[in-house]
VEXDO-386872 format. One line per 8 residues: their letters; for each residue x, y, z of N, C-alpha, C. Coordinates in steps of 0.05 Angstrom, whole numbers, plus 5000, padded with zeros to 4 digits. Atoms other than C-alpha are relative to their C-alpha. Layout:
A) X Y Z X Y Z X Y Z ~ ... .
//
This chain:
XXXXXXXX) 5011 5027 5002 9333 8468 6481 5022 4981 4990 ~ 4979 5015 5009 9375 8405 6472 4994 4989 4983 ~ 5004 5013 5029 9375 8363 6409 4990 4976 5007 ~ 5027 5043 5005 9324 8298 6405 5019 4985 5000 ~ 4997 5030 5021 9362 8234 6391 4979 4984 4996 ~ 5027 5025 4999 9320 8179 6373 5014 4990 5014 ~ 4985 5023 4975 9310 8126 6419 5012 4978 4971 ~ 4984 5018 5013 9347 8062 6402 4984 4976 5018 .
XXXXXXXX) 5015 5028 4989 9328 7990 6413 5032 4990 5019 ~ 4970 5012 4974 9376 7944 6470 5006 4980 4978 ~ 4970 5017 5019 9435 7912 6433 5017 4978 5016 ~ 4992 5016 4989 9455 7850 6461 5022 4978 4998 ~ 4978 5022 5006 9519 7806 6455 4995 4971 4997 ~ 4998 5036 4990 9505 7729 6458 5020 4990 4992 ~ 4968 5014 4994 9572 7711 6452 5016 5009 5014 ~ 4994 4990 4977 9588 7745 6513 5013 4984 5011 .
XXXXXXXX) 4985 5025 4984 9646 7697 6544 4983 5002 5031 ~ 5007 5006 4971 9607 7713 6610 4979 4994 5003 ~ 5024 5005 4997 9541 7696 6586 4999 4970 5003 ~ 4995 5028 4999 9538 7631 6619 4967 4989 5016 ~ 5027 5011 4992 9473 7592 6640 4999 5003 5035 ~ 4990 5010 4968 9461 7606 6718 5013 5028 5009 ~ 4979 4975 4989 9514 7678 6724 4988 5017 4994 ~ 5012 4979 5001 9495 7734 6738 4988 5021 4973 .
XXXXXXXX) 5004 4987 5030 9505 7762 6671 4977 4986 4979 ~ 5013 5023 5017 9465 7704 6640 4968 5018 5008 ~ 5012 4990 4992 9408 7734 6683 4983 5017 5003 ~ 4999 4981 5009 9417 7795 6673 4987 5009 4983 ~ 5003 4992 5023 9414 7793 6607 4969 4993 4995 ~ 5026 5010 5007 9354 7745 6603 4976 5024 5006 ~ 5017 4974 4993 9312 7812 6635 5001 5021 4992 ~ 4999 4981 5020 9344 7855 6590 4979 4998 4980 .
XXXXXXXX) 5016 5015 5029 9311 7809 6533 4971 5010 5009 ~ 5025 5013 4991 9257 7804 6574 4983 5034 5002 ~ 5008 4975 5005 9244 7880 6577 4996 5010 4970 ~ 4994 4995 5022 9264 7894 6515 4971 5001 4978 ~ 5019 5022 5017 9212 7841 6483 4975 5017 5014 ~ 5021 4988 4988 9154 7874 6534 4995 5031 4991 ~ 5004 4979 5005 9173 7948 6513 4990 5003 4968 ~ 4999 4997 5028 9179 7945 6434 4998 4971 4983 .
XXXXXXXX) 4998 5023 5012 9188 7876 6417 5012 4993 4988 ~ 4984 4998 5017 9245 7882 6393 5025 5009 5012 ~ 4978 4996 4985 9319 7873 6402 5025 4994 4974 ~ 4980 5004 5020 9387 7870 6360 5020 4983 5020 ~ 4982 5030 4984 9433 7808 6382 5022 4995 4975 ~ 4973 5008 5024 9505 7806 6356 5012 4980 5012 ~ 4997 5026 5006 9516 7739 6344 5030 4993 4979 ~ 4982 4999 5028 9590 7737 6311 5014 4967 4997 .
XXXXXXXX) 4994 5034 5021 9587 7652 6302 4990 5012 4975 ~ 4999 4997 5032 9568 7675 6230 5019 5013 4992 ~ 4972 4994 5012 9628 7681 6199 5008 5015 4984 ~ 5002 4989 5029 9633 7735 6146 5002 4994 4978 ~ 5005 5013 5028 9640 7687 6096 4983 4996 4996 ~ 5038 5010 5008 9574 7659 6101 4981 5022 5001 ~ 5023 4968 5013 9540 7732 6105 5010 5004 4981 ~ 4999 4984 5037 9579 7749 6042 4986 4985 4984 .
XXXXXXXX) 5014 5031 5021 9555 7675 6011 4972 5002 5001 ~ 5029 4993 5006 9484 7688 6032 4986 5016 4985 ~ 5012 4981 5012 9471 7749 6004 5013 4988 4966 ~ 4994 5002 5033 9510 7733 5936 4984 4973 4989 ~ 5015 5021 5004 9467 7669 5939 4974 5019 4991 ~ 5026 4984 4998 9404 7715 5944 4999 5011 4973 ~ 5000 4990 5018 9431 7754 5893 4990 4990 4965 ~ 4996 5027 5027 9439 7694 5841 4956 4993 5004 .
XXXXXXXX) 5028 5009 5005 9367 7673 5861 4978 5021 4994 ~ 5025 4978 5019 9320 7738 5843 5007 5006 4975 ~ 4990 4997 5027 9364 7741 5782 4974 4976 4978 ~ 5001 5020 5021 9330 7675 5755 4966 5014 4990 ~ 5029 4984 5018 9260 7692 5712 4972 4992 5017 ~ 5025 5002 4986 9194 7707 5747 4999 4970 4986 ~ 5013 5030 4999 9175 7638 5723 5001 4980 5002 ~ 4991 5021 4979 9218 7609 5762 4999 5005 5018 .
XXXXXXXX) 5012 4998 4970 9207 7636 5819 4969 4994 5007 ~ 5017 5006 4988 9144 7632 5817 4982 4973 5009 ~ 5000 5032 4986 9149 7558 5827 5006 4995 5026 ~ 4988 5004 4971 9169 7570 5895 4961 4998 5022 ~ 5028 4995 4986 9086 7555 5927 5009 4986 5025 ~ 5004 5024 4977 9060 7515 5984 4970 5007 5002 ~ 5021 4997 4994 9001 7502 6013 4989 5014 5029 ~ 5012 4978 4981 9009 7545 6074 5005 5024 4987 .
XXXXXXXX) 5000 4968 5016 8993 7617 6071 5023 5008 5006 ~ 4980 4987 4989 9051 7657 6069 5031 4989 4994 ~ 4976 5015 5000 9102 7607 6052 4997 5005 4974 ~ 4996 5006 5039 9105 7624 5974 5009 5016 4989 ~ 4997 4975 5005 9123 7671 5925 4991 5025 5003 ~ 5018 4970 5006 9113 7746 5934 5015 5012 4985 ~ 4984 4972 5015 9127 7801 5878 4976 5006 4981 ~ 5018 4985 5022 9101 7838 5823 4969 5007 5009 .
XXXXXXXX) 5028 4980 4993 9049 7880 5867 5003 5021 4999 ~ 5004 4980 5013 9031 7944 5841 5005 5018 5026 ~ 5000 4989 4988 9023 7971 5905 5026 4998 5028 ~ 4970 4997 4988 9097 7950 5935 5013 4993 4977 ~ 4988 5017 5027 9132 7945 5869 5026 4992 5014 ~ 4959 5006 4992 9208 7947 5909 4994 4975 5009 ~ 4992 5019 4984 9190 7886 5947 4993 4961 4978 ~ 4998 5018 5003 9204 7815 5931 5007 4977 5014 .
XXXXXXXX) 4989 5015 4985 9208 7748 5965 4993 4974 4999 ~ 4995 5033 5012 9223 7674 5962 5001 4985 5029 ~ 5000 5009 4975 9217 7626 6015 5004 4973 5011 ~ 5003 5030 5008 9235 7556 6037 4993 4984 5029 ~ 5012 5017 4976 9195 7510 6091 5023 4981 5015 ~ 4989 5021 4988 9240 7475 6144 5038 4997 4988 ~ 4970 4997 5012 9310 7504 6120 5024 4978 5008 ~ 4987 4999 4980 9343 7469 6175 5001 4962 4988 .
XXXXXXXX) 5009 5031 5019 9325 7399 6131 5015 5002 4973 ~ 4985 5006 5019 9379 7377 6086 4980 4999 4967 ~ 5015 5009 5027 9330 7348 6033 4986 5026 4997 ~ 5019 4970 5015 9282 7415 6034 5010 5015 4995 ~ 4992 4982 5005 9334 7458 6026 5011 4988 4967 ~ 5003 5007 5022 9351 7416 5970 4984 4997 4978 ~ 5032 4999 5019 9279 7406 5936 5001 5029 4994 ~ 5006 4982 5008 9279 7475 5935 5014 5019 4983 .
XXXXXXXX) 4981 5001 5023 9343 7483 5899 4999 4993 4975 ~ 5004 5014 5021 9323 7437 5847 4986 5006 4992 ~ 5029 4994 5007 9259 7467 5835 5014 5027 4981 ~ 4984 4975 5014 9307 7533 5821 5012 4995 4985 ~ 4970 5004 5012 9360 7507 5791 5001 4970 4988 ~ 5011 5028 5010 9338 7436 5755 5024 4985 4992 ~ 4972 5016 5005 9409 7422 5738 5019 5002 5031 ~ 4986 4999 4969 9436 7436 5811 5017 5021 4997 .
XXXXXXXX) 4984 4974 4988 9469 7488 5847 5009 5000 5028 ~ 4987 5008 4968 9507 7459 5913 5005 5016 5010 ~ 4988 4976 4981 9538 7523 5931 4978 5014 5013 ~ 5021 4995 4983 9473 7555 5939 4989 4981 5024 ~ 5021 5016 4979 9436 7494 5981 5027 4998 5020 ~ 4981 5001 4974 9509 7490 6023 4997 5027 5022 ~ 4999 4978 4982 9504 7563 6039 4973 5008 5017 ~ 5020 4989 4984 9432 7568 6061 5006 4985 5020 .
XXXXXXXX) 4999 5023 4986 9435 7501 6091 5012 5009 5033 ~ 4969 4992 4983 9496 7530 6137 4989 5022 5008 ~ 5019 4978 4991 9461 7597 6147 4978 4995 5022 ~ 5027 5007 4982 9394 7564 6171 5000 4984 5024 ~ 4986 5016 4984 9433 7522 6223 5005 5028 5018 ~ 4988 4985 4980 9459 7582 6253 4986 5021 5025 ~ 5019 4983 4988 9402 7628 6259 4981 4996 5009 ~ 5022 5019 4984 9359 7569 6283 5003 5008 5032 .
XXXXXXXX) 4983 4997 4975 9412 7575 6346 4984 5019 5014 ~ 5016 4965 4988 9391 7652 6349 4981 4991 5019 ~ 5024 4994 4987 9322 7641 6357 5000 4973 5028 ~ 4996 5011 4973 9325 7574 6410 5018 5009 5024 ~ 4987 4988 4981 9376 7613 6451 4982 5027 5014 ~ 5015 4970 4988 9325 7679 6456 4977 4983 5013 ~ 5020 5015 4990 9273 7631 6467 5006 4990 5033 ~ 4995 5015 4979 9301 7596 6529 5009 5035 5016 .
XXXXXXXX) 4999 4966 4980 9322 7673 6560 4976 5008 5004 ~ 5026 4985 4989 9258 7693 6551 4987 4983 5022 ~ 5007 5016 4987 9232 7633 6576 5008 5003 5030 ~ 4992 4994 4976 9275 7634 6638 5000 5024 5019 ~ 5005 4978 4999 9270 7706 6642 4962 5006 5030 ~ 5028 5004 4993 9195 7691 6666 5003 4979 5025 ~ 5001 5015 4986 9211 7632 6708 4980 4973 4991 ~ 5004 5018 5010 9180 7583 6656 5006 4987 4983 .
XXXXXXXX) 4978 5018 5017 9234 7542 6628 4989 4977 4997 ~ 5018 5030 4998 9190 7476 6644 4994 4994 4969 ~ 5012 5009 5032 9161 7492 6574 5013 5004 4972 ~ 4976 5000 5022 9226 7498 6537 5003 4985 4982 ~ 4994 5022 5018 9238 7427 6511 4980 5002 4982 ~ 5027 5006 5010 9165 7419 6487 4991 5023 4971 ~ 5000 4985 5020 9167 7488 6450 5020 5000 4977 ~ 4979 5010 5020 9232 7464 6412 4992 4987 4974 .
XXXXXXXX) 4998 5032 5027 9210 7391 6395 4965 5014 4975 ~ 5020 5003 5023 9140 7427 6357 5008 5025 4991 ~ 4995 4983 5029 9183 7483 6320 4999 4995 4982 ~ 5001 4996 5033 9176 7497 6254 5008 5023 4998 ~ 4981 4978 5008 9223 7543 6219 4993 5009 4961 ~ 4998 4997 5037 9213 7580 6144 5012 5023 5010 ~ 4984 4981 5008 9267 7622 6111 4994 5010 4980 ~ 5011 4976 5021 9250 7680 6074 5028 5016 4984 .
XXXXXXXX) 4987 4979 5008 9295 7716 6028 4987 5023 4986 ~ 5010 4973 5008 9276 7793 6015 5020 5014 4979 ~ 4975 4988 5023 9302 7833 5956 4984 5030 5001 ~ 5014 4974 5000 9277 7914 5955 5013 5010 4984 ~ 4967 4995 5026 9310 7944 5891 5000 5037 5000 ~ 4999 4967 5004 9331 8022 5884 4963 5006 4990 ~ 5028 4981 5018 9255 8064 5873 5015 5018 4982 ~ 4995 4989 5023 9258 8092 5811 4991 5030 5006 .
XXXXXXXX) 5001 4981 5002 9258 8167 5800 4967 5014 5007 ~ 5023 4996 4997 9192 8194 5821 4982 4981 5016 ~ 5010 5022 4987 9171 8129 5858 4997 4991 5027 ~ 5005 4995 4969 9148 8126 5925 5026 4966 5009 ~ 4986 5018 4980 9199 8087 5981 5001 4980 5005 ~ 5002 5010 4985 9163 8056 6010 5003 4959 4991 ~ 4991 5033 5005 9193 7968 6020 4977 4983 5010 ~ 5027 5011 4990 9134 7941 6060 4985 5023 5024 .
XXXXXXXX) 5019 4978 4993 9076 7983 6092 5000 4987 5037 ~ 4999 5010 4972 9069 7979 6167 4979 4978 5008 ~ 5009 5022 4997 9059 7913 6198 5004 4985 5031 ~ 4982 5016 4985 9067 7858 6251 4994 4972 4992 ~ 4994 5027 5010 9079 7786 6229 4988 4983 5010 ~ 5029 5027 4988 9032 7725 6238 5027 4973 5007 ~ 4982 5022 4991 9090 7676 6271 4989 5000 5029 ~ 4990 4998 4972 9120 7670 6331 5027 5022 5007 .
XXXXXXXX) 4982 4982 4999 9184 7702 6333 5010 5008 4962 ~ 4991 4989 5027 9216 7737 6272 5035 5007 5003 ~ 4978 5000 5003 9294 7738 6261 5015 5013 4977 ~ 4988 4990 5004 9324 7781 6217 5023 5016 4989 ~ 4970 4997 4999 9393 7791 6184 5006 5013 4970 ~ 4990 4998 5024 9418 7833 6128 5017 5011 4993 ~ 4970 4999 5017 9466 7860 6074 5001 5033 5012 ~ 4983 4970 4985 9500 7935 6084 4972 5017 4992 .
XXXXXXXX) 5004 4984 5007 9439 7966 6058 4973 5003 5031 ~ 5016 5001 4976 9390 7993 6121 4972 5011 4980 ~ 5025 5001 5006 9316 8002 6113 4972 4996 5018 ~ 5027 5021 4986 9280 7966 6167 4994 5025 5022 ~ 5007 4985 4986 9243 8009 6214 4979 4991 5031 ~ 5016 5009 4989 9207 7994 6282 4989 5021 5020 ~ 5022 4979 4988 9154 8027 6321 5006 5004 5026 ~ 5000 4997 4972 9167 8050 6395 4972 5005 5005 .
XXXXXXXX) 5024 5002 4984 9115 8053 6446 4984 5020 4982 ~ 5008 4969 5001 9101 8129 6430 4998 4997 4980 ~ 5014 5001 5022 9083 8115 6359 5035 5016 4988 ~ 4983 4992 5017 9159 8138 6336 5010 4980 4984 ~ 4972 5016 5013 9200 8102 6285 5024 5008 5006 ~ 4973 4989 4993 9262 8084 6304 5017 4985 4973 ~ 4984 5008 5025 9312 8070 6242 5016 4973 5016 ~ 4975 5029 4996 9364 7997 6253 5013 5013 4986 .
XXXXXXXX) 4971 5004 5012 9430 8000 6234 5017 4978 5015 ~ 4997 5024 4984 9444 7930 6255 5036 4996 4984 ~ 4969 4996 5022 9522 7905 6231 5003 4981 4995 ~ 4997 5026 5016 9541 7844 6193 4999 4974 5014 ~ 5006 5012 4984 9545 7811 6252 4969 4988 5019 ~ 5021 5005 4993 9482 7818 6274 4975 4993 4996 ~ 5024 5008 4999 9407 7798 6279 4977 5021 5015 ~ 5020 4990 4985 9343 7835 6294 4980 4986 5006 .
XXXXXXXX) 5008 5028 4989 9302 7792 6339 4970 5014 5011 ~ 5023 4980 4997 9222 7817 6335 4977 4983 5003 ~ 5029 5016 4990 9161 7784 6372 4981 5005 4982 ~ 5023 4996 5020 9104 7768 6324 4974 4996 5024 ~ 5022 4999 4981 9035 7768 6341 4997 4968 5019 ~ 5004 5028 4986 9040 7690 6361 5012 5005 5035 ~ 4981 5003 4979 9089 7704 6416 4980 5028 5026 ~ 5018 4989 4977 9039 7760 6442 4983 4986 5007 .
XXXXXXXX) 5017 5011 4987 8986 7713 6453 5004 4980 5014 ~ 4983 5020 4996 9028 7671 6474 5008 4999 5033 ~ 4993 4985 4967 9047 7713 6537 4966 5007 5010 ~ 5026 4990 4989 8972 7732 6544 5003 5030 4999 ~ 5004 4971 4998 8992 7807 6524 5023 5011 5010 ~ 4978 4986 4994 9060 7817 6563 5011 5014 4981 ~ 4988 5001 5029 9098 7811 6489 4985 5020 4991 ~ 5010 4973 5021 9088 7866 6448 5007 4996 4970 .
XXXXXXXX) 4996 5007 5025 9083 7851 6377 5010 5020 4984 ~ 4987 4977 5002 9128 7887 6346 4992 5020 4970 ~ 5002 4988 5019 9106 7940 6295 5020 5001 4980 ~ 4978 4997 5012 9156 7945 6236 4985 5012 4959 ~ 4990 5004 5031 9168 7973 6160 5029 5003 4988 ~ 4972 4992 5026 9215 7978 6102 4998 5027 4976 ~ 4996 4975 5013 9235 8048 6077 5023 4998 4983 ~ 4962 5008 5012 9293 8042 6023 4995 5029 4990 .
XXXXXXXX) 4977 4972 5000 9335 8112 6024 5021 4997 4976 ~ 4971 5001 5010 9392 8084 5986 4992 4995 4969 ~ 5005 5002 5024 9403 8079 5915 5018 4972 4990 ~ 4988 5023 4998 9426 8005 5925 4986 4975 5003 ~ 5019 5028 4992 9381 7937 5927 5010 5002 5030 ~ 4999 4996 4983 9372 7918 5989 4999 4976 5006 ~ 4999 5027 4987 9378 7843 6017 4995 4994 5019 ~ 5002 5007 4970 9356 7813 6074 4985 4964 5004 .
XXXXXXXX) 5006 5030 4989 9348 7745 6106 4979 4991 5017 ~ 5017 4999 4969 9282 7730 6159 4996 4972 5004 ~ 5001 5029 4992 9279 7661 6194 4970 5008 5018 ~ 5025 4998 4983 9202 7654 6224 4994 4975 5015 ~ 5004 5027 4980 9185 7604 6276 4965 5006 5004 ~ 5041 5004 4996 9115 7573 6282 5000 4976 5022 ~ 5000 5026 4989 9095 7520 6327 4976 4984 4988 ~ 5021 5025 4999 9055 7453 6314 4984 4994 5019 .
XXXXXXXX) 5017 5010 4984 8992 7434 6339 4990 5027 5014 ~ 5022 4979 4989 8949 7476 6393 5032 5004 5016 ~ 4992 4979 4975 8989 7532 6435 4988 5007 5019 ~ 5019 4991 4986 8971 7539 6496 5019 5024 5025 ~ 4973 4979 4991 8993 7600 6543 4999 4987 5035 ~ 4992 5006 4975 9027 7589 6603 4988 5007 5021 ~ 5019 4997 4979 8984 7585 6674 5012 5025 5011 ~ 4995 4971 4985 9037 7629 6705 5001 5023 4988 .
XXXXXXXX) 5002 4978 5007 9027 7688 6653 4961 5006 5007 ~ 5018 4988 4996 8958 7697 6683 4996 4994 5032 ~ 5008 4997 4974 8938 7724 6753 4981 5020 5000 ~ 5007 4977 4991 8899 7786 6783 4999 5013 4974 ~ 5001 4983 5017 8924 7833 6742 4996 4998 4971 ~ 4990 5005 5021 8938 7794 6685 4974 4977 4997 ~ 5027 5016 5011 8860 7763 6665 5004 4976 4975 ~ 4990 5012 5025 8874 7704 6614 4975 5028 4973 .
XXXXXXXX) 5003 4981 5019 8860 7746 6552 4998 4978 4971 ~ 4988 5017 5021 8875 7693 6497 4993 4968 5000 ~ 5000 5030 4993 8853 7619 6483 5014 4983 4981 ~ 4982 5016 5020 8895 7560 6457 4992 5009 4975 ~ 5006 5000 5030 8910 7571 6388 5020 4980 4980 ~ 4980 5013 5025 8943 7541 6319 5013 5020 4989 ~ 4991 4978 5017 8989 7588 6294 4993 4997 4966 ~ 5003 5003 5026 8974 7561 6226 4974 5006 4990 .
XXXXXXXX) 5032 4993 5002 8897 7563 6229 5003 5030 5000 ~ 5001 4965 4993 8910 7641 6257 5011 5005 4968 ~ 4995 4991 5028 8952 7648 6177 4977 4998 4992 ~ 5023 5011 5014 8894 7617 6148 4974 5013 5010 ~ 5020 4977 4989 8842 7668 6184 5010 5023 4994 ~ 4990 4975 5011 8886 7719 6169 5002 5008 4970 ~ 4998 4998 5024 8887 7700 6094 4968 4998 4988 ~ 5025 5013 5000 8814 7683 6094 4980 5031 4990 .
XXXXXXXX) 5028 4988 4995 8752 7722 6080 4983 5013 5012 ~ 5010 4996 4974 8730 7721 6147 5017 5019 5011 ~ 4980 4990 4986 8794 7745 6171 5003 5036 4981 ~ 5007 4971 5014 8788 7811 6122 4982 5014 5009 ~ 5018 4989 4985 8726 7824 6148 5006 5015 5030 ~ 4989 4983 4974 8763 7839 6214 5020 5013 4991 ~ 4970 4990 4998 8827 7870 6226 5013 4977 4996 ~ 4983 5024 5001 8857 7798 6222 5021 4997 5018 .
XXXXXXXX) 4981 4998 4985 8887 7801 6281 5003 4978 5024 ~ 5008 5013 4986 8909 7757 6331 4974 4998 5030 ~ 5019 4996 4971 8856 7777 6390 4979 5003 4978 ~ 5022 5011 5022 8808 7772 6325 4993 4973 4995 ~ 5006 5032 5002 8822 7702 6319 5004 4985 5024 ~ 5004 5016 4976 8826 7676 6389 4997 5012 5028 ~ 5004 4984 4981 8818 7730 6434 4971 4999 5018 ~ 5020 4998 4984 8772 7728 6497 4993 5029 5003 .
//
C-alpha cells in the first residue's frame, strides 16, 4: 500500500506578472478560484505587496495590544454582534480577540486606538491602518475573479460601493500542561468572505468535502481566503461555506489577523445563479439581521444557520 498524503487546498499567486485582466492566465486562474471556492471554500493567495515589515509590525502591534489589562480591552464593544470583545471563556480559554469596525477609515482606526491607548499610540494606528489597506485589495481582487469567473461582473461595482470591512485580531496562547488544544471549536463564519493572515505559528484547520481536516501552512506572505455562510447564499448553494478550526500544537502564542466583509442593505442573489438544476434556494437577505438571528434566541433555537434564516 502507498502512503496517504493529505489533500491540500489550491495556492494561488496574485502577483503573478501574467495575471492580467482579459489573459489567459487571468482566466484561468479566476476558475481555479472558482473551483476552489465550490469544492472547500477555501484557498491560500500569496500576495507578496505586504512587505515583511508590516507582517513583522502587525503582529508586534497585536502583541502590544493583548498585553494591555482585560479592562481595557474590554472597552473594545459595538452594537453589532460579533464586532466586540471575546475572551475569558471557560470553554475556549486559549482564544482571544479584539476587533475594529471599518479599518480601512483613518478616524476608526484611530477611535479605536484611543479607546486603547488614551495617551496615543501612532505606530500602532499607522500599522493597522497600512495593513487594512492591503488586505482590503485581497478580498476586492477575489471578489471580481470570482465574480467574473461566473460571468457576473455586472454586479461588481455595486458589491464594492456597500462593503463593509471589520478587522479582527486573534491571540491563542500555549495550553497549559494537561489542557485540552483546542483554539476555536468547529465552525463557519456569519460574513461574506473571510481573509486570513498570520504569524509563524500554524493552527488553522479546514474541512474537505470528505469530512477530513486538512492542516495550512500558509507563509508570511500569504492569506487564507474562506467563503462564509453569506457568500453561500449568496451563490444560491454553489459556494461552500467553508468549515474551519483552531488546534494549537506549538508551545508558542499564536497570532493571527482576519479581515471580514459584510455587505449593506438587502443581498440579493444573482438571476444567473439559478436555472433547472439550480432551484432558487435562498431569499434576499441582510447579512447583519442573519448576525442578529444568529445571536438571538430564536436563532438558538435552530441551528442558526444561514438556510435557517432565509432559506426557501
Amino acid at each position: 500500500m502507498g502512503s496517504q498524503t493529505q489533500p491540500k487546498i489550491l495556492v494561488v499567486d496574485l502577483c503573478n506578472e501574467n495575471l492580467k485582466p482579459g489573459t489567459s492566465t487571468w482566466i484561468s486562474t479566476c476558475n481555479e478560484i472558482r473551483q476552489a471556492m465550490e469544492d472547500t471554500g477555501c484557498f491560500e493567495a500569496i500576495y507578496n505587496k505586504i512587505p515583511l515589515e508590516i507582517h513583522n509590525e502587525i503582529f508586534k502591534a497585536a502583541d502590544e495590544l493583548f498585553d494591555l489589562p482585560i479592562e481595557t480591552k474590554m472597552q473594545n464593544t459595538s452594537d453589532k454582534p460579533y464586532h466586540e470583545y471575546f475572551g475569558q471563556y471557560t470553554g475556549i480559554p486559549l482564544y482571544e480577540s479584539l476587533a475594529i469596525d471599518d479599518p480601512t477609515n483613518l478616524t476608526a482606526t484611530q477611535s479605536f486606538t484611543d479607546r486603547m491607548w488614551p495617551n496615543g499610540n501612532p505606530p500602532f494606528c499607522e500599522s493597522v491602518h497600512s495593513f487594512a489597506k492591503i488586505i482590503v485589495e485581497v478580498d476586492q481582487l477575489v471578489m471580481r475573479m470570482i465574480m467574473e469567473s461566473y460571468g457576473i461582473e455586472k454586479y461588481y461595482d455595486s458589491h464594492i460601493e456597500t462593503s463593509n470591512y471589520l478587522l479582527r485580531f486573534f491571540k491563542y496562547r500555549k495550553p497549559e500542561i494537561n489542557e485540552h488544544n483546542v483554539g476555536l471549536y468547529p465552525h463557519t463564519d456569519k460574513n461574506m468572505v473571510s481573509i486570513i493572515h498570520q504569524n509563524h505559528i500554524n493552527g488553522l484547520q479546514i474541512k474537505a468535502k470528505d469530512g477530513e481536516w486538512i492542516d495550512l501552512e500558509p507563509s508570511p506572505s500569504s492569506f487564507v481566503i474562506m467563503a462564509a455562510d453569506g457568500l453561500l447564499a449568496w451563490s444560491n448553494g454553489r459556494i461552500r461555506s467553508c468549515e474551519h478550526q483552531v488546534i494549537i500544537n506549538a508551545y508558542e502564542t499564536r497570532y493571527s489577523m482576519g479581515l471580514f466583509s459584510f455587505n449593506r442593505g438587502i443581498v440579493h442573489i444573482p438571476e444567473e445563479f439559478v436555472d433547472e438544476l439550480h432551484p432558487l434556494r435562498y431569499r434576499p437577505f441582510d447579512i447583519y439581521e442573519f448576525l442578529r438571528f444568529h445571536d438571538s434566541d430564536e436563532g438558538k433555537k435552530t441551528d442558526g444557520s444561514i438556510t435557517s434564516f432565509c432559506g426557501i
